[in-house]
C-alpha atoms as one frame of an Amber mdcrd trajectory, in Angstrom:
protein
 234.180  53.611  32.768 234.435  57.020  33.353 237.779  57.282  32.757 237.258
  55.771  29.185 234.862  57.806  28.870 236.882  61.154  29.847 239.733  59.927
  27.867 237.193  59.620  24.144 236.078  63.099  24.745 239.224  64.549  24.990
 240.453  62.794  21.854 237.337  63.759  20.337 237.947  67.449  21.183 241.651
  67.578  20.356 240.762  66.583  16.589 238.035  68.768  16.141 239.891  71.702
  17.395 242.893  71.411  15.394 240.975  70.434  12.461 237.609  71.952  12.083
 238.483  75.284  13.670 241.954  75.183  13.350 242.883  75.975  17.301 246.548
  76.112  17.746 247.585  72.058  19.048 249.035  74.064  22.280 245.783  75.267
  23.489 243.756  72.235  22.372 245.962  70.041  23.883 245.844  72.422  27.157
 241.912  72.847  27.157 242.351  69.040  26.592 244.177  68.335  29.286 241.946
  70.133  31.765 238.584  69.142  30.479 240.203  65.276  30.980 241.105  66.350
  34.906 237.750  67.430  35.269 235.314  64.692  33.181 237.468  61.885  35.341
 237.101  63.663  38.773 240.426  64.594  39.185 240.641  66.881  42.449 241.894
  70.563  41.690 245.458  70.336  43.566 245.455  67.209  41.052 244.883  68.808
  38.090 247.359  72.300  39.537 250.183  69.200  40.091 249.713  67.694  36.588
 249.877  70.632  35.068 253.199  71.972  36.925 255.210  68.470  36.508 253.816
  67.883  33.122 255.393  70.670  31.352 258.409  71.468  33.657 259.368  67.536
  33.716 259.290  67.301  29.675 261.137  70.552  29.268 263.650  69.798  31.532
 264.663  66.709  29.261 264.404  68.163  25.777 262.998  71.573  26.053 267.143
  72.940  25.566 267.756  69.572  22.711 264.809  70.950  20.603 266.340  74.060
  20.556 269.718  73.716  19.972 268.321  70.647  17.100 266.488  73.544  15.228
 269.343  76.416  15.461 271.331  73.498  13.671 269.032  72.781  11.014 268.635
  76.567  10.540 272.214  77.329  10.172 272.932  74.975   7.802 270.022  75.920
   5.795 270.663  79.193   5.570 274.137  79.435   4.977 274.022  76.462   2.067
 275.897  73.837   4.242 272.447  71.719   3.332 273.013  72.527  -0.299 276.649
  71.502  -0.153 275.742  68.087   1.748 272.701  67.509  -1.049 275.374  68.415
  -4.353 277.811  65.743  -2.608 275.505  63.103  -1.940 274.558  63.458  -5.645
 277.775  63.409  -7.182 278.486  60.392  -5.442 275.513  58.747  -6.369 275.466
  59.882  -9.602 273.125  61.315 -12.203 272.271  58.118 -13.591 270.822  57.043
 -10.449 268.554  60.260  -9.644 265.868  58.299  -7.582 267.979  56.436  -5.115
 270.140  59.981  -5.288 266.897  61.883  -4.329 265.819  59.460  -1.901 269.037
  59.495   0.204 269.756  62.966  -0.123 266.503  63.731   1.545 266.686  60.913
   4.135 270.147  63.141   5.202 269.479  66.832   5.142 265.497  65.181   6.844
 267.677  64.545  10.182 268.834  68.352  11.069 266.524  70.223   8.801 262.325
  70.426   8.954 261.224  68.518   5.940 259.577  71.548   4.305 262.784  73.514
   4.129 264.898  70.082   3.204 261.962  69.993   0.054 262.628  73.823  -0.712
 266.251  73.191  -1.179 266.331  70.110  -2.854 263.652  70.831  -5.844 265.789
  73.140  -8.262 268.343  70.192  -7.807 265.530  67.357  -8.576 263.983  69.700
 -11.346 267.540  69.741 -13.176 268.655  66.598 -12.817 265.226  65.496 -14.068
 265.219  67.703 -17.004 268.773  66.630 -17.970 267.832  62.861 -17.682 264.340
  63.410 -19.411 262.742  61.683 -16.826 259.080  62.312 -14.614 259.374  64.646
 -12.535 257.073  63.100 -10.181 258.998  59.570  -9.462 261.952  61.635  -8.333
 259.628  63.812  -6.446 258.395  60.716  -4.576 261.258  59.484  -3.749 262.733
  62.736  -2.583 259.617  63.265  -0.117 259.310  59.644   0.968 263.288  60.207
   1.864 262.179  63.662   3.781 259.602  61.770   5.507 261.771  58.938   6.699
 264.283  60.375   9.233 261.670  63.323  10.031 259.423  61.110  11.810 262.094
  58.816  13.524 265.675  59.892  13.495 266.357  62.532  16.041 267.343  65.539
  16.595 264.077  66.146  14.767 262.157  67.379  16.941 259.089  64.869  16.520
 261.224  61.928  17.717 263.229  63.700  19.973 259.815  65.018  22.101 258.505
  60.587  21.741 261.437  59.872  23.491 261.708  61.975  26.022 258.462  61.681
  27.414 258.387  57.621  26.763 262.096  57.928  28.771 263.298  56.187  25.856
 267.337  56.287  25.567 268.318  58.675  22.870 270.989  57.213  21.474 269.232
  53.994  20.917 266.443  56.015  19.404 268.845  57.296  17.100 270.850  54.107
  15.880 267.276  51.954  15.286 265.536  54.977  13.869 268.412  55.179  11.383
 268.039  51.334  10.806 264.443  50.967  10.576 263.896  53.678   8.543 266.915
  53.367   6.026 265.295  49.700   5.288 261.625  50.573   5.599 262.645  53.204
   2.501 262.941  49.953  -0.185 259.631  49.839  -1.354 259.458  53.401  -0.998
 262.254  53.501  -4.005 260.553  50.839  -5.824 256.967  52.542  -5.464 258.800
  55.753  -7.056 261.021  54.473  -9.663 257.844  51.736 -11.156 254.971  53.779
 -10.052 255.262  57.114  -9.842 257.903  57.412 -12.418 255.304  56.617 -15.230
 252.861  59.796 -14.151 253.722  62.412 -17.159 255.370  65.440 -14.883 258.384
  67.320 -16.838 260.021  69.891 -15.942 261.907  73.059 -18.176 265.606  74.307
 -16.367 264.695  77.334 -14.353 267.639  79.709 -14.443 270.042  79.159 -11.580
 270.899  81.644  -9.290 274.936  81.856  -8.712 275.893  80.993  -5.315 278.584
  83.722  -4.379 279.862  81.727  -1.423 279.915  78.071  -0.557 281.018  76.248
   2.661 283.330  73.061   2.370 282.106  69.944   2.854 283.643  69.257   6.346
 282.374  72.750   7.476 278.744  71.505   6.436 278.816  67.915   7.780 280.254
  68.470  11.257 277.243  69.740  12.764 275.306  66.894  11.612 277.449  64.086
  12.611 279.568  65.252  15.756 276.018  65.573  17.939 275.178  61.903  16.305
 278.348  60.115  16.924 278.958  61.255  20.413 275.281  60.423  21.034 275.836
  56.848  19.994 279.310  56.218  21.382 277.337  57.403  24.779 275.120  54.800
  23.821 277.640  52.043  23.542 279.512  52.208  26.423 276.818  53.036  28.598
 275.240  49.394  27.110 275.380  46.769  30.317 276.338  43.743  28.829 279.599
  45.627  27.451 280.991  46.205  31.175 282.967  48.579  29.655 285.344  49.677
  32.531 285.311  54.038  33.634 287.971  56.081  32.329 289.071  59.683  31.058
 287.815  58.685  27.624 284.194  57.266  28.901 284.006  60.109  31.503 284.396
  62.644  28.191 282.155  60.731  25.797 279.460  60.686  29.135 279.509  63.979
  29.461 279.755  65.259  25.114 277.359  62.120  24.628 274.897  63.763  27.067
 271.770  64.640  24.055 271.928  68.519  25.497 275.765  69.118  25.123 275.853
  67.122  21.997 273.836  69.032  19.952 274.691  72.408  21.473 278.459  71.224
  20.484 276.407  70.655  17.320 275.575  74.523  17.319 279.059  75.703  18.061
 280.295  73.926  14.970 277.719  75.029  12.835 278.622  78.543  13.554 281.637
  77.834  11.204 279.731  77.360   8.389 279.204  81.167   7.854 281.807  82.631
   5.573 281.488  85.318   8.898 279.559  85.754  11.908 277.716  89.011  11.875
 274.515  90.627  12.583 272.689  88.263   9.923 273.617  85.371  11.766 273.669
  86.195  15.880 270.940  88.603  16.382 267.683  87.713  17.627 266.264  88.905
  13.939 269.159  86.953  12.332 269.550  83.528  11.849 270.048  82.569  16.211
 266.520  84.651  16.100 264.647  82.736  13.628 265.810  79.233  15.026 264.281
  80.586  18.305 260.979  81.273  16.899 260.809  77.736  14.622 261.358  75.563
  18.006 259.051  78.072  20.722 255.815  76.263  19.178 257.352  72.919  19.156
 258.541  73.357  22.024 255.291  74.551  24.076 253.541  72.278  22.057 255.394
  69.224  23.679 254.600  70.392  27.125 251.365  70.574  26.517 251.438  67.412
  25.327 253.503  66.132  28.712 250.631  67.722  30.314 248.316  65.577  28.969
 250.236  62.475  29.454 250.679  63.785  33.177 246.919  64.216  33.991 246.156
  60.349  31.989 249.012  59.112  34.490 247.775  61.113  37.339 244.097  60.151
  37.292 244.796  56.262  37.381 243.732  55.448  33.281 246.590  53.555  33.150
 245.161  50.807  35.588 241.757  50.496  33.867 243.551  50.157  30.729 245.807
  47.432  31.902 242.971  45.405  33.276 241.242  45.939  29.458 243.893  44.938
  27.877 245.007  41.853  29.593 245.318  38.611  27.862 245.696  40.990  24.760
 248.625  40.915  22.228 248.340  44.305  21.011 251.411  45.558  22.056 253.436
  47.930  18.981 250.315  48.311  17.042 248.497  50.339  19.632 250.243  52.911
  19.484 251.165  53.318  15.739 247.245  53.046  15.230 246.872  55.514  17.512
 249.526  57.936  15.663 248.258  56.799  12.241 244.765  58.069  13.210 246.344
  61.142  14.949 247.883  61.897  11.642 245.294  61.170   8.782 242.639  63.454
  10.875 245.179  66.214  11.609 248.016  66.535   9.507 251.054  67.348  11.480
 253.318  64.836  12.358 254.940  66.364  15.287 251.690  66.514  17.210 250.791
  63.009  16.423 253.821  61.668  17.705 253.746  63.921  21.000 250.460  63.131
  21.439 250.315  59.777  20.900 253.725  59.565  23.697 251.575  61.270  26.163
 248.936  58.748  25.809 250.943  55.453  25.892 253.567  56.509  28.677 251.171
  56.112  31.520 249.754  52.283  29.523 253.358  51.349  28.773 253.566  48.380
  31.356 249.562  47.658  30.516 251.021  47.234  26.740 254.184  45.186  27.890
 256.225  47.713  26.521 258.125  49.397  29.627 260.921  47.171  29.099 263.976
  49.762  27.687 264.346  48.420  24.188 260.577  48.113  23.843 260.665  51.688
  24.804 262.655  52.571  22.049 260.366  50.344  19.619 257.622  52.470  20.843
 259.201  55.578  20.093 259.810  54.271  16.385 256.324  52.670  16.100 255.018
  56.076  17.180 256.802  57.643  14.642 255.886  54.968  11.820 251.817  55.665
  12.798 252.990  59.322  12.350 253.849  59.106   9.058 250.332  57.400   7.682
 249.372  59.319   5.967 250.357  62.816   4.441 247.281  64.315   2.685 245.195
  67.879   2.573 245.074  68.281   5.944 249.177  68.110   6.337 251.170  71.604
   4.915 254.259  69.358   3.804 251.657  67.688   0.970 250.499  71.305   0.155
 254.582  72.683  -0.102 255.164  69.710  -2.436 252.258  69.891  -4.679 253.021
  74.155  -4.896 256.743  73.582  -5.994 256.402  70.939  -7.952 252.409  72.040
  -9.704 250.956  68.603  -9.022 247.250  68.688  -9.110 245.680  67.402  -6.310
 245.103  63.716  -7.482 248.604  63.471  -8.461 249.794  64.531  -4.302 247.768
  61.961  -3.516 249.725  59.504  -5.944 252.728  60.685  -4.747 252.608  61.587
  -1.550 249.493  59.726   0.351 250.393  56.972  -0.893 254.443  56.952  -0.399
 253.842  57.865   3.218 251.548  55.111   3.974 254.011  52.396   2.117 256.647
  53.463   4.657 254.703  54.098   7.588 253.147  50.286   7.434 257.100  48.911
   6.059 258.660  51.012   8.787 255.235  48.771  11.754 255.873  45.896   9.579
 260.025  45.886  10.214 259.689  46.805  13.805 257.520  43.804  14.488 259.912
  41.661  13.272 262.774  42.884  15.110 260.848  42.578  18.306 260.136  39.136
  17.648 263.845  38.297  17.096 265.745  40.310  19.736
């Protein structure tokens, strides 16, 4: 009982902290993490141990892939390869279909790029196209941020899904071809919501003048570091597949080593370097572009190992047996642990530390669950990242960047936003249910 008990408090504490007195989630989830050792009766070499092979176990796995998945993201914001990508997608699309072309274009530039600098970029773009259509403003808007919100929670090398997995030991590259299936399906009502919803709030929009854009990359340039780091992550993923007995060679031995999540995406980096019309001081220093990536992924980063810290001193202290015994003869399964990130979310906003914490709480429970089978692991990761998602209100900064841009009132984020997350966070549960029960 005590263990329970220990385990309530700390939960109890972690929310507070972040959202009454606004604590950074690294220390709360540190303070956390010891007040849990102690309240349980955790010895002190215990607690010293959890604390060591918490964080160095979790950063040895994705400390270097969170880093090298931000530098990306930066890079290609800043030198307009992300503005290229969106102008393409959009073309192709077309004007005429400025929803769908919003919805995808976001769901993209979502996978390398933080969702609040994917939104920055993309809103003169939705504002014109808008405008020129004489459509709402806010039905594009919705399905723009619902498109954001779709790969940020589950498609790695965001950083959110990328921290799940590694702490759930969940195979990346089958993180990354389900994430991109679940969530590319779970967007449908999502589209619907914004283009009969949404689309009838009265939001319009006068053309802003454009700034000229002295230099833009080409297309190639500007996709490369997006999709080398994915495909070799997924052809990694195929032939390491067992049933496929595919036989050892030069080719697998290369795609083993360039599939490997680390060198992927710092091949990712290397390419994205080419984006630059030229690679000077702006770009390599640690106050130029290399600089700022560093800074974006140090509180994600230490933020994850606190959070592997946590899960270490819940795996440490035995919880996970107690729980099993609770929750035998249940069928809970999935829908603990996206209830667990949906709470995690709605109380305090960010959906990175929802999904890490939420990981560190379920890896020690995942046999108690019947989820440490590998697949199931990679459901878990997903159905983390679907509780994530629900929902996006005043506590979260993304709903507070899109009502700013776009002046929504508040009511009108909630239309929009609170509402578009939570009809693809319960799709995205619903859809991974169901392809549980089939495979």
């Amino acid at each position: 009982m005590i263990y329970i008990i220990a385990l309530l408090v700390a939960l109890t504490f972690l929310t507070v902290g972040i959202v009454k007195f606004k604590i950074h989630p690294f220390f709360v989830l540190l303070i956390t993490s010891l007040a849990y050792g102690f309240i349980s009766g955790m010895n002190v070499e215990q607690i010293i141990d959890s604390i060591n092979s918490g964080f160095g176990s979790i950063m040895g796995k994705i400390g270097l892939i969170i880093v090298f998945g931000v530098t990306i993201g930066k890079v290609l914001e800043k030198s307009g390869g992300a503005l290229v990508l969106a102008t393409k997608i959009l073309k192709i699309i077309g004007e005429k279909s400025i929803h769908l072309a919003m919805m995808v274009t976001g769901y993209i530039l979502s996978i390398p790029i933080f969702a609040d600098s994917a939104l920055l970029i993309m809103t003169p773009l939705n504002k014109a196209l808008s405008h020129k259509a004489g459509i709402s403003f806010a039905g594009t808007t919705t399905a723009l941020a619902i498109g954001l919100t779709a790969t940020h929670v589950m498609v790695p090398p965001t950083p959110g899904p990328i921290a799940a997995a590694g702490i759930l030991n969940a195979n990346l590259g089958d993180v990354i071809i389900w994430g991109l299936i679940v969530s590319a399906i779970s967007l449908i009502p999502g589209y619907f919501y914004a283009t009969r919803i949404t689309s009838k709030i009265k939001l319009y929009y006068k053309l802003e003048k454009v700034v000229e854009i002295t230099y833009q990359p080409s297309l190639l340039k500007s996709s490369l570091p997006i999709l080398l780091p994915l495909l070799l992550i997924m052809f990694k993923a195929i032939i390491d597949y067992p049933s496929l007995n595919i036989e050892a060679s030069i080719f697998t031995q290369f795609i083993s080593f360039f599939g490997t999540p680390v060198i992927a995406l710092f091949v990712g980096v290397f390419f994205s370097l080419i984006i630059p019309k030229k690679l000077d001081e702006k770009i390599l220093s640690s106050n130029g572009w290399l600089g700022e990536s560093l800074k974006v992924a140090a509180p994600i980063i230490l933020i994850t190992g606190a959070g592997g810290v946590f899960g270490a001193m819940l795996q440490n202290s035995g919880i996970g047996d107690i729980i099993a015994s609770g929750f035998s003869g249940m069928e809970i399964g999935l829908f603990f642990p996206f209830l667990l990130a949906a709470g995690l979310k709605t109380t305090q906003g960010s959906s990175t530390v929802a999904l890490v914490t939420t990981a560190s709480i379920v890896a020690p429970i995942l046999p108690a669950l019947g989820l440490d089978d590998p697949f199931l692991k990679v459901m878990t990761v997903l159905a983390i990242g679907a509780g994530s998602s629900v929902v996006s209100q005043v506590n979260d900064s993304f709903f507070w960047v899109l009502t700013q841009l776009t002046g929504m009132n508040v009511r009108q984020g909630y239309q929009v936003q609170t509402v578009g997350t939570l009809i693809f966070g319960v799709t995205a549960m619903i859809i991974i249910f169901i392809i549980t029960l089939i495979i």
